[in-house]
Residue frames relative to the residue before (quaternion, step in Angstrom):
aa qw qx qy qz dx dy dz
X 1.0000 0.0000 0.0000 0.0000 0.00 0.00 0.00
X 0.0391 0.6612 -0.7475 -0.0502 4.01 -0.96 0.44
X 0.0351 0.6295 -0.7483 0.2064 3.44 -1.54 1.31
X 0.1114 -0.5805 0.7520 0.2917 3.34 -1.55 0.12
X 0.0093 -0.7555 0.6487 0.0908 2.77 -2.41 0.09
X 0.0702 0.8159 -0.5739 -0.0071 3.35 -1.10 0.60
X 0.2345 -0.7113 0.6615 0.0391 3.58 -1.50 0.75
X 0.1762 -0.8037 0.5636 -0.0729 2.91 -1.70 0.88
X 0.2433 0.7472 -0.6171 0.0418 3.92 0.18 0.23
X 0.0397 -0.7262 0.6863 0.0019 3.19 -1.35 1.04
X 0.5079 -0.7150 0.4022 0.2628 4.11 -0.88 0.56
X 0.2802 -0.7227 0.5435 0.3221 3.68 -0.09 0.56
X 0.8228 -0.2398 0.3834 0.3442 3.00 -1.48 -1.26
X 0.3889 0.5798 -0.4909 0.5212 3.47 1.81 0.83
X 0.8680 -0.1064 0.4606 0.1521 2.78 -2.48 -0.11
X 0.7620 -0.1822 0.3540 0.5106 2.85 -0.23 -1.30
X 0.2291 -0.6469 0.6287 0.3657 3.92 -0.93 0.38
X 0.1715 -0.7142 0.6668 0.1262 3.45 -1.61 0.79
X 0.3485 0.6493 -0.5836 0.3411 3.83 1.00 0.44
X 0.1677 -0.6887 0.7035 0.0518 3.32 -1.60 0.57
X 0.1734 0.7132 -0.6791 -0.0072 3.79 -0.78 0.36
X 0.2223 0.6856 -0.6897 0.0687 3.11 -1.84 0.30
X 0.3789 -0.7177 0.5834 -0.0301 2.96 -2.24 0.34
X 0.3389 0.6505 -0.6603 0.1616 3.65 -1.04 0.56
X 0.4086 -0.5935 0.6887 -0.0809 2.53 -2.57 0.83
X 0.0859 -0.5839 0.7821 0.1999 3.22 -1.71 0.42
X 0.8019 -0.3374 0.2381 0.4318 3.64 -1.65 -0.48
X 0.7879 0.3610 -0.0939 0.4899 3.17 1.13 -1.07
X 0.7592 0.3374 -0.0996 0.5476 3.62 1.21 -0.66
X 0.1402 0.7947 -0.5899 -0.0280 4.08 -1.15 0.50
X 0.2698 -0.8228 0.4970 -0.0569 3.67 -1.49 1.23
X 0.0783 -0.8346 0.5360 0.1004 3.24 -0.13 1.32
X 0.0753 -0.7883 0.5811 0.1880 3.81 -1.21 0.27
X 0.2277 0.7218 -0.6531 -0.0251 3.03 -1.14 -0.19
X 0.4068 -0.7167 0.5500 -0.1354 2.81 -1.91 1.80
X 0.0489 0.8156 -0.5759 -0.0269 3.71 -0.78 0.79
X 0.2932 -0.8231 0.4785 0.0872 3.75 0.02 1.20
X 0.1127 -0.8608 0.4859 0.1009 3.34 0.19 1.17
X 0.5754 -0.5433 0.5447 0.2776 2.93 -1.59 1.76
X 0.8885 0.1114 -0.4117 0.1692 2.85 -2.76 0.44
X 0.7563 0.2785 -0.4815 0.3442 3.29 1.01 1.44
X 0.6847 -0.5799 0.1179 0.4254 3.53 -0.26 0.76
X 0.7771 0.3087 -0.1426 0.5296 3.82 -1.44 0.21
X 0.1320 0.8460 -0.5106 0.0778 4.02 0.81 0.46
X 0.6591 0.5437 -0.1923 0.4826 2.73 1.13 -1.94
X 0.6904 0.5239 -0.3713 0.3332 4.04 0.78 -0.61
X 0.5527 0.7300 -0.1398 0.3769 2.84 1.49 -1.37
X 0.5171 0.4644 -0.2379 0.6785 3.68 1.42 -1.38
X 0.8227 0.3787 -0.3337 0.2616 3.32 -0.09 -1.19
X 0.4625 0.7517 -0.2527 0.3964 3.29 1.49 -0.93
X 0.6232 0.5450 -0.1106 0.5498 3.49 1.00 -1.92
X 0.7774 0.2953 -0.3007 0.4670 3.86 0.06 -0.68
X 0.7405 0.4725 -0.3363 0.3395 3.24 0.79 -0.69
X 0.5619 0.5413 -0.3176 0.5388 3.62 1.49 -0.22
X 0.6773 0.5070 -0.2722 0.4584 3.59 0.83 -0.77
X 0.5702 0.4816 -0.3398 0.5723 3.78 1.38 -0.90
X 0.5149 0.6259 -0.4624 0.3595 3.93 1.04 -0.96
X 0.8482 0.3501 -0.0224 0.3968 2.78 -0.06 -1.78
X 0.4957 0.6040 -0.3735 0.4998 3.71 1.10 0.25
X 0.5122 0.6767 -0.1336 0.5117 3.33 1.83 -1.35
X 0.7788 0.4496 -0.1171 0.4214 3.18 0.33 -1.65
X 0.7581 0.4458 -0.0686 0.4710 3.81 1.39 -1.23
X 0.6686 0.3968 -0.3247 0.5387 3.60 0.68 -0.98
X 0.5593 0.6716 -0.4677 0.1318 3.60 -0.65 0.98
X 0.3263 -0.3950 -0.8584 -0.0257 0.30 -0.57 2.41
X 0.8108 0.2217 -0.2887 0.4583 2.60 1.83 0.70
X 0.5856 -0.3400 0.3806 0.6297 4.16 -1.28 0.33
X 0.6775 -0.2967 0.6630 0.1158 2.26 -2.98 1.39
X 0.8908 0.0484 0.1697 0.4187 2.79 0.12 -1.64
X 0.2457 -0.7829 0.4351 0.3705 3.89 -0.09 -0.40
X 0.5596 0.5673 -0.2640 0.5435 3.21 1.37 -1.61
X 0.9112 0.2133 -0.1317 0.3269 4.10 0.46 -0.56
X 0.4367 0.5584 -0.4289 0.5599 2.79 2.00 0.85
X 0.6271 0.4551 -0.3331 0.5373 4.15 1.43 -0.70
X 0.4684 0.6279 -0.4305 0.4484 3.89 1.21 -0.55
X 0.8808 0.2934 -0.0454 0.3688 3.39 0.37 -1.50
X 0.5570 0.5824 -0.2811 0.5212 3.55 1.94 0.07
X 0.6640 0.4022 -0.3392 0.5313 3.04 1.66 -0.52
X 0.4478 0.6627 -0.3441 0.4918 3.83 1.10 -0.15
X 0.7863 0.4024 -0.1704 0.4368 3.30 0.49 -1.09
X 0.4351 0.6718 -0.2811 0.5295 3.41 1.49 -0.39
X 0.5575 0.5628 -0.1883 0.5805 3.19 0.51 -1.77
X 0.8351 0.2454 -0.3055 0.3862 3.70 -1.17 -0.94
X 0.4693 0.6576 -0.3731 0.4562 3.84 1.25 -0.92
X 0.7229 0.4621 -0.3810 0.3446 3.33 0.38 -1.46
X 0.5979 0.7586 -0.1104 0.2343 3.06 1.42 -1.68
X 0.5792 0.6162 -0.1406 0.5147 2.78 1.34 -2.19
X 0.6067 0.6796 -0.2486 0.3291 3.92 0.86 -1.49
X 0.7948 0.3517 -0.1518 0.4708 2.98 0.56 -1.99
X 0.5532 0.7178 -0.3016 0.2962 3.52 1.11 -0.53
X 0.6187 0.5340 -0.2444 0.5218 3.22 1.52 -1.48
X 0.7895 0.4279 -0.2204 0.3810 3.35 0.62 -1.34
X 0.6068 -0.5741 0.5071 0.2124 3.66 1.24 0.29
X 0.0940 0.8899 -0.3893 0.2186 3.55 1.34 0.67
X 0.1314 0.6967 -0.6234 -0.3296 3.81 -0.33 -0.41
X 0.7574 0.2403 -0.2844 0.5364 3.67 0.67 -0.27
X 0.3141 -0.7907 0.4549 0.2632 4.09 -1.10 0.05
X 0.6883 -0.3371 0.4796 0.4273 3.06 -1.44 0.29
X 0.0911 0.7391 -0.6622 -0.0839 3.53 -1.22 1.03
X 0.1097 0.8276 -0.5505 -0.0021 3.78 -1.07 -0.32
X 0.6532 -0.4935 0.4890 0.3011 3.33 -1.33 1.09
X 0.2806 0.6620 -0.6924 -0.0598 3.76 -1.80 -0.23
X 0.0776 0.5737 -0.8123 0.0708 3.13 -2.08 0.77
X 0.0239 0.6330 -0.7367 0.2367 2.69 -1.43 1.66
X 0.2600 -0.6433 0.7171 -0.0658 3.13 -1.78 1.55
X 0.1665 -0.7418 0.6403 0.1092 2.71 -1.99 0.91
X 0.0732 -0.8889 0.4325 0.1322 3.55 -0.47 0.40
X 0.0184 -0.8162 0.5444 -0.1925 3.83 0.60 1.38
X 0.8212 0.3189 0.0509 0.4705 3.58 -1.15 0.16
X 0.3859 -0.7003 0.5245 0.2924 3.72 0.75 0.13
X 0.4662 0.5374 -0.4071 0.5728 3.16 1.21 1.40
X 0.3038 -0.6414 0.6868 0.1568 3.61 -0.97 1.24
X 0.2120 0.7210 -0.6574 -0.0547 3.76 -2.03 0.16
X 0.4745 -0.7449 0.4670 -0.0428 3.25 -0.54 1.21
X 0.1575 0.7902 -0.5882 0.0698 3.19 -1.03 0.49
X 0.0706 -0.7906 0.6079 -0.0211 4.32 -0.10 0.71
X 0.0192 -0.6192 0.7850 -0.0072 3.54 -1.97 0.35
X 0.7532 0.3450 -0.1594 0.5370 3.97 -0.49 0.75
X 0.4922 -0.7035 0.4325 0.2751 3.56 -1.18 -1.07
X 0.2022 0.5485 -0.6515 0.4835 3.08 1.79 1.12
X 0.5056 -0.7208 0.4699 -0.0629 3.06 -2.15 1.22
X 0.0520 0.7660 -0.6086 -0.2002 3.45 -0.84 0.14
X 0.0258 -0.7037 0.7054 0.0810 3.95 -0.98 0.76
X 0.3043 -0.6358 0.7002 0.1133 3.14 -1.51 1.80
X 0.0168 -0.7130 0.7005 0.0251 3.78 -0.50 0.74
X 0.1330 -0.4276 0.8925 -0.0542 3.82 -2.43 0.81
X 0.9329 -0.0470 0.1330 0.3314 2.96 -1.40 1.25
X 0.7806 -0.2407 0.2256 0.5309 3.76 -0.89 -0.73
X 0.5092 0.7482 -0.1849 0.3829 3.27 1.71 -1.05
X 0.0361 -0.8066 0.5509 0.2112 3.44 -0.71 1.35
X 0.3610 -0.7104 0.4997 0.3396 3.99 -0.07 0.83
X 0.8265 0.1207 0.2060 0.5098 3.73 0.45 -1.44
X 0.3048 0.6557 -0.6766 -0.1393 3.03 -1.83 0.29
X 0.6715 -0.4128 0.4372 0.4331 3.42 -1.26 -0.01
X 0.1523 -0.7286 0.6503 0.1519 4.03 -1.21 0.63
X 0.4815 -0.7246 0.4515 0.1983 3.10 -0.52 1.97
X 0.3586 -0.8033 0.4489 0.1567 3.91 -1.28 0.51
X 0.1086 0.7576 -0.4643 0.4458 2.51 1.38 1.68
X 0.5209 -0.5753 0.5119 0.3683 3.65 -1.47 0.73
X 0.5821 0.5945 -0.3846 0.3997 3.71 0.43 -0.59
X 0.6907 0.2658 -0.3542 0.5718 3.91 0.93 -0.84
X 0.3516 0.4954 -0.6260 0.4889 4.33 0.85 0.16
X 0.8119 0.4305 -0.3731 0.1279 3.23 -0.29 -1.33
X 0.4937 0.5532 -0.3234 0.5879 3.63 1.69 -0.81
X 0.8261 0.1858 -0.2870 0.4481 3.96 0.51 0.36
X 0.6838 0.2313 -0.2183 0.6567 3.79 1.38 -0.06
X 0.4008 -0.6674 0.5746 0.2525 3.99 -0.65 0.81
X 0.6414 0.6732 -0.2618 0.2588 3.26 0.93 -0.79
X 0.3971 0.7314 -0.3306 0.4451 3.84 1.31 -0.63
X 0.3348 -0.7328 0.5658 0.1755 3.02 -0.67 1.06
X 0.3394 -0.8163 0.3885 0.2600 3.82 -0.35 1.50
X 0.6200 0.5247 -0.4477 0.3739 3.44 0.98 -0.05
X 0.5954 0.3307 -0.4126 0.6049 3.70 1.03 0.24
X 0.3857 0.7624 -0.5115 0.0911 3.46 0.06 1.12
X 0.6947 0.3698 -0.3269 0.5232 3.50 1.40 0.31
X 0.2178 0.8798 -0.3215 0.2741 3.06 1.45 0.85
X 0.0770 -0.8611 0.4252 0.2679 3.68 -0.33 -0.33
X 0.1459 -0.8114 0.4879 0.2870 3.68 0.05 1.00
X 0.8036 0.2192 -0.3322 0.4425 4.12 0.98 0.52
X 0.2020 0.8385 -0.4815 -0.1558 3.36 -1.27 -0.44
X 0.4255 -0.5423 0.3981 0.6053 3.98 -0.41 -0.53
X 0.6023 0.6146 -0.3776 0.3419 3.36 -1.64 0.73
X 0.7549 0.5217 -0.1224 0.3781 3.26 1.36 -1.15
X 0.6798 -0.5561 0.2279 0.4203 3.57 -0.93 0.15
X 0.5195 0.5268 -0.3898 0.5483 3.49 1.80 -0.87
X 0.5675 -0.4186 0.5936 0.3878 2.96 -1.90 -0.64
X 0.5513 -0.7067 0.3368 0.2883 3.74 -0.87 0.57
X 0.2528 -0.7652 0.5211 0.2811 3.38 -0.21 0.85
X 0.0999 -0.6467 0.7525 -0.0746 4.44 -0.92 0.79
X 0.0067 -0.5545 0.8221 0.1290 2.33 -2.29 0.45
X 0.3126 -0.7604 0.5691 0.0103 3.25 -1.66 0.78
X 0.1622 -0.8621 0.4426 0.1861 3.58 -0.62 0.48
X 0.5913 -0.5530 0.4202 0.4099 3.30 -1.11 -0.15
X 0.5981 -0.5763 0.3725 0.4140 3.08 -1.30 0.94
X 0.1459 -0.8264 0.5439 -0.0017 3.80 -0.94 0.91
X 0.5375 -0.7365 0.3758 0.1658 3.34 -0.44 1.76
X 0.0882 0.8672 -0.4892 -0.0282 3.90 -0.21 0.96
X 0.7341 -0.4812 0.4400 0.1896 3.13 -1.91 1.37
X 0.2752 -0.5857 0.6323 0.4260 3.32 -1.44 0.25
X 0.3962 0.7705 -0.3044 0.3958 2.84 -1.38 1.10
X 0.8204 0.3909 0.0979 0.4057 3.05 0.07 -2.25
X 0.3512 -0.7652 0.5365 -0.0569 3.22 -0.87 1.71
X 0.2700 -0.6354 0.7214 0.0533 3.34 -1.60 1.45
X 0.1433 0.6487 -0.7471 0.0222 3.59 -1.12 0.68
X 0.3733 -0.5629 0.7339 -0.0719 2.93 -1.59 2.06
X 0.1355 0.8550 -0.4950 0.0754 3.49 -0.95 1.00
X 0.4688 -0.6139 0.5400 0.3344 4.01 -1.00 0.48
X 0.3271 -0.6466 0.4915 0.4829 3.59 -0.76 -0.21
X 0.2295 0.7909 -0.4136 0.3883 3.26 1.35 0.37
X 0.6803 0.3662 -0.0357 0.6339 3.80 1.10 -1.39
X 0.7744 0.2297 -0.2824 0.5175 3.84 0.04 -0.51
X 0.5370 0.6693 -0.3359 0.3884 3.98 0.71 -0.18
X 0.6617 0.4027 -0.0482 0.6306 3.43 2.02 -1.01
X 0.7146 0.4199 -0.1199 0.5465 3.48 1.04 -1.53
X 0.2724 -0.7738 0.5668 0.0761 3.60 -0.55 0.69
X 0.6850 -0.4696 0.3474 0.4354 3.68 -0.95 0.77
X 0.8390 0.3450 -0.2488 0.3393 3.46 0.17 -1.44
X 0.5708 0.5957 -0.3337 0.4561 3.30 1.44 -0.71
X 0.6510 0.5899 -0.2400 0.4130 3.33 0.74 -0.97
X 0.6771 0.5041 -0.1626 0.5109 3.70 1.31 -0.52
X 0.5828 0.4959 -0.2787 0.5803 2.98 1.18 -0.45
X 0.5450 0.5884 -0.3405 0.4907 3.58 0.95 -1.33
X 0.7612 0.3728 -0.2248 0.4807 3.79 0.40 -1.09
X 0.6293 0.6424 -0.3116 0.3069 3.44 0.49 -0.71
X 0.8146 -0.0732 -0.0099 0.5753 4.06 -0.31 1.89
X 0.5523 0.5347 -0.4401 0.4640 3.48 1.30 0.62
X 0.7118 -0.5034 0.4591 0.1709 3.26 -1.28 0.41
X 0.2506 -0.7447 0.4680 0.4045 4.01 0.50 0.09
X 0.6251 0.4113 -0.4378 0.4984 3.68 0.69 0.07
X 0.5381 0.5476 -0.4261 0.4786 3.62 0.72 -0.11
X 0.6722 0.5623 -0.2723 0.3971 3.39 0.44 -2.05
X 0.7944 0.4267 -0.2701 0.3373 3.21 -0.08 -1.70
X 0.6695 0.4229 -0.3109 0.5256 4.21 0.72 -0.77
X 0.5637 0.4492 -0.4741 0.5056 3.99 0.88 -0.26
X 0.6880 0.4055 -0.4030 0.4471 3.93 0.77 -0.97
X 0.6484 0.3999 -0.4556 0.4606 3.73 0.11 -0.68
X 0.6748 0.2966 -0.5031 0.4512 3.61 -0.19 -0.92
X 0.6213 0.5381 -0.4852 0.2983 3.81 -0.16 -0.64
X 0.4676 0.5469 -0.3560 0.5963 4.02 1.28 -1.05
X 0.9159 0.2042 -0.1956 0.2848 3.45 -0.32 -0.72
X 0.4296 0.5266 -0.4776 0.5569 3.63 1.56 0.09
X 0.7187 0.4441 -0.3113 0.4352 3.71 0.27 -1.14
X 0.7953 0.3595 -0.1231 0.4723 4.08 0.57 -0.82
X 0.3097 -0.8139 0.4889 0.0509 3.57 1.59 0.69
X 0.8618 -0.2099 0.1264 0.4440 3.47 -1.76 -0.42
X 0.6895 0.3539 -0.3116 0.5497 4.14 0.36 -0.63
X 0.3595 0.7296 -0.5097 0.2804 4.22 0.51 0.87
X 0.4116 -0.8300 0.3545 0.1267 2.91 -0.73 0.78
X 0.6248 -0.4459 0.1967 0.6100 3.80 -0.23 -0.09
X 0.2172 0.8861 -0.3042 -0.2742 3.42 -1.05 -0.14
X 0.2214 -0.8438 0.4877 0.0326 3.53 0.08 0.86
X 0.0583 -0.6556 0.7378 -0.1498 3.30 -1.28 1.29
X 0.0273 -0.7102 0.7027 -0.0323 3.21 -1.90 1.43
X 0.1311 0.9010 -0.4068 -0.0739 3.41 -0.28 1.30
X 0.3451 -0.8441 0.3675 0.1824 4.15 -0.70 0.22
X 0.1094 0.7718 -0.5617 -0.2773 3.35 0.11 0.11
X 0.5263 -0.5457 0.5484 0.3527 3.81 -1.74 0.19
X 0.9052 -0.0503 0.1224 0.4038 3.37 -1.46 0.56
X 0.1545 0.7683 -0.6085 0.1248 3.87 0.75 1.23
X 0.2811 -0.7663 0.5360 0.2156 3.50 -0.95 0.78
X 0.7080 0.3113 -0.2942 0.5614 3.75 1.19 -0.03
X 0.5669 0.6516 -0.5029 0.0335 3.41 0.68 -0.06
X 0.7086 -0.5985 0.0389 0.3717 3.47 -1.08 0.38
X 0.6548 -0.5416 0.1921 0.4909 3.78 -0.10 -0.41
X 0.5812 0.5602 -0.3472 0.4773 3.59 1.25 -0.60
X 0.8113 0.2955 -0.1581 0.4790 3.83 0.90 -0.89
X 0.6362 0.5334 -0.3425 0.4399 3.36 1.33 0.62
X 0.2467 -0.8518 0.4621 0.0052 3.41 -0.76 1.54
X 0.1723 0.7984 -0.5684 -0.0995 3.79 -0.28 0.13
X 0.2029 -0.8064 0.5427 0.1181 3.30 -0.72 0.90
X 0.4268 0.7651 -0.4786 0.0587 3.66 0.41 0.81
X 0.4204 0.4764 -0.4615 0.6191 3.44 2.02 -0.03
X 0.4777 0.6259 -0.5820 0.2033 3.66 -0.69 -0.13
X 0.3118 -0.7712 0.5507 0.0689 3.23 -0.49 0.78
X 0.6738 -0.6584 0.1968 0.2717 3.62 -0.81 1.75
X 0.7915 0.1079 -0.3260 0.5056 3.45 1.11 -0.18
X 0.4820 0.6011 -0.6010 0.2125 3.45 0.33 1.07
X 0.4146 -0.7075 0.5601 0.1173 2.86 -2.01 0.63
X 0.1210 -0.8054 0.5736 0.0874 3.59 -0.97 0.07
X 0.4108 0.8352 -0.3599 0.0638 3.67 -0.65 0.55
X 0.4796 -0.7702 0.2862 0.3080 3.43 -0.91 1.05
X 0.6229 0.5742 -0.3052 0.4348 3.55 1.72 -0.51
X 0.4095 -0.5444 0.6247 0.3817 3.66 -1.14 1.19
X 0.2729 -0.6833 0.6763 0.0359 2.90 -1.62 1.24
X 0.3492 -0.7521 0.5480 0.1100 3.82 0.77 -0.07
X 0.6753 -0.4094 0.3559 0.4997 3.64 -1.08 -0.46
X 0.5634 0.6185 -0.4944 0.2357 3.71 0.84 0.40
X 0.5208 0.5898 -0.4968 0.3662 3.65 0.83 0.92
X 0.0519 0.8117 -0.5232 0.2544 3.09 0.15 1.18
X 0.5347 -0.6876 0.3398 0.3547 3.62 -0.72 0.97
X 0.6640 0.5758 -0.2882 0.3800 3.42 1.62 -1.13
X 0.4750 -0.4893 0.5906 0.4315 3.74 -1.26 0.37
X 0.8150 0.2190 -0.2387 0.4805 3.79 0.14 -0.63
X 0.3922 -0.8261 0.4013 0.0516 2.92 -0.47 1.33
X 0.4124 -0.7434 0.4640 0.2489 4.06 0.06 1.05
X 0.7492 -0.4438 0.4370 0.2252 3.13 -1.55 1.14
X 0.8518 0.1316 -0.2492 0.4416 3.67 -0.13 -1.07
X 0.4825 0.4714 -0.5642 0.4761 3.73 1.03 0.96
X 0.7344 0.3769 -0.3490 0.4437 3.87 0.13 -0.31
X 0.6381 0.3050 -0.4864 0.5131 3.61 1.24 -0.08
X 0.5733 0.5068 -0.5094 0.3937 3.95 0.77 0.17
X 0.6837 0.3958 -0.3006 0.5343 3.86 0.96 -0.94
X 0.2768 0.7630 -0.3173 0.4905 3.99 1.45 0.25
X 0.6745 0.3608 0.0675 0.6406 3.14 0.59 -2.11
X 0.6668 0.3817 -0.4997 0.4000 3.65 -0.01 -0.43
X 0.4790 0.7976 -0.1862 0.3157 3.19 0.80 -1.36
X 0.7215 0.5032 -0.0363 0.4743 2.99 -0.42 -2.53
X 0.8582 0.3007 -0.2429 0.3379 3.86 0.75 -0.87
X 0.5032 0.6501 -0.3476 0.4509 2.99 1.62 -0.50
X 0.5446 0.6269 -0.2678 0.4885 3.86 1.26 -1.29
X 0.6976 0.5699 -0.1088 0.4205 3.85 1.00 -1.31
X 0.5301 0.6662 -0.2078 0.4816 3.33 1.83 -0.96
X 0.7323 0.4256 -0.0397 0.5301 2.70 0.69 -2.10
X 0.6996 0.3884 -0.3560 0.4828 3.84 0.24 -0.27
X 0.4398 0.6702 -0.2424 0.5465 3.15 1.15 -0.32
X 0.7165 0.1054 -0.1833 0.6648 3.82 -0.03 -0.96
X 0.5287 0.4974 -0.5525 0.4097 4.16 -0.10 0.30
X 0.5747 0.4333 -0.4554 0.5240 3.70 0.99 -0.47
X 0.8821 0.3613 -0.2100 0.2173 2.88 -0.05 -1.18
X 0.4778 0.6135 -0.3841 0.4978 3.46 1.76 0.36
């Protein structure tokens, strides 16, 4: 496979940024995530973090060196996430849980597949040309297909991972990609500010390390002091000029290696269900890393 990438999360006008993004590969297979911990319940930022790290696990554990399946390896990565979150709030005696957005792509086979919970995004883009995106599970996109929805619950979400229901997802089929052709992972942080048409243009004969810092600063020039986090993860397929820092080819890799941008903590474990005194050690890894970083924001 040869692809560039690049990511970006910058804090808005919050606290603290609870987006997560990240990335990894084997020789034959690659997985993008990205996480949006949703404010007014506790431990967001874990909750994102929680989600990528379980999904990068179990990507680990399966692509060798590549997915059976893709469509039933993101089904069950996003599941497992979910109960983690669960498993979390449980130990700690929670009355409410850790909740958080996810969308996460595979790209195997010169095929893209996709898979979302919440109203972090994916845009499949060709050229000026938006092919696809994800439809956020939010009452506000009901309402563009049922009048009924009450419009004041319109930036609501009626799912996510974390919660007491099971998560409601959708998944796609695996979808044959151009050279060329561009994944954009997104907060709603970035598409809440960045309009469709603008946002195409933004991508359009740019470089994904270019693209991706023109979209985030744009989110936050346009959404001023009351912005929100935002965090963008974008890919392009088989670029023949792209530059050298954001271009990956995996054809030396060897069949069980791995690569990745997401701290994985103690959550690589051989099991699919991951044991208690790993998630309260990758918990603790975590919990301090979050403390760091809030930390130097004071003191900036």
């Amino acid at each position: 496979m040869k692809f560039s990438v690049f990511q970006l999360s910058r804090r808005g006008g919050r606290h603290i940024n609870e987006d997560r993004m990240g990335y990894c590969y084997t020789r034959e297979a690659a997985l993008f995530v990205l996480a949006d911990g949703m404010g007014g319940h506790p431990d967001g930022e874990v909750a994102a973090q929680i989600a990528l790290q379980v999904v990068s696990a179990q990507f680990q554990q399966k692509a060798r060196p590549a997915l059976e399946e893709p469509r039933a390896f993101l089904e069950d990565a996003l599941l497992q996430a979910h109960r983690q979150i669960l498993r979390y709030a449980s130990g700690k005696g929670m009355m409410d849980t850790p909740r958080t957005t996810l969308v996460a792509a595979v790209v195997q086979d010169g095929c893209a597949t996709w898979i979302h919970c919440g109203d972090s995004r994916l845009y499949w883009l060709r050229d000026e040309e938006l092919l696809e995106r994800t439809r956020d599970h939010s009452y506000d996109e009901m309402r563009k297909v049922s009048p009924l929805v009450n419009p004041s619950n319109r930036n609501v979400l009626f799912t996510c991972l974390g919660s007491p229901s099971k998560p409601i997802y959708d998944v796609s089929e695996s979808r044959p990609l151009a050279q060329g052709d561009r994944l954009l992972l997104c907060s709603d942080g970035l598409w809440s500010s960045v309009q469709t048409p603008q946002l195409l243009q933004l991508m359009h004969r740019r470089p994904v390390a270019q693209s991706v810092p023109a979209l985030v600063d744009s989110a936050l020039r346009r959404a001023g002091d009351a912005s929100d986090n935002v965090t963008a993860i974008a890919m392009e397929w088989e670029t023949p000029n792209a530059q050298e820092a954001t271009a990956i080819s995996t054809q030396e890799i060897e069949d069980d290696a791995f690569e990745s941008t997401i701290q994985m903590g103690s959550l690589d474990t051989p099991e699919d269900e991951l044991d208690d005194e790993a998630i309260e050690r990758s918990i603790a890894e975590i919990n301090e890393a979050i403390r760091r970083s809030a930390e130097r924001l004071v003191r900036r």
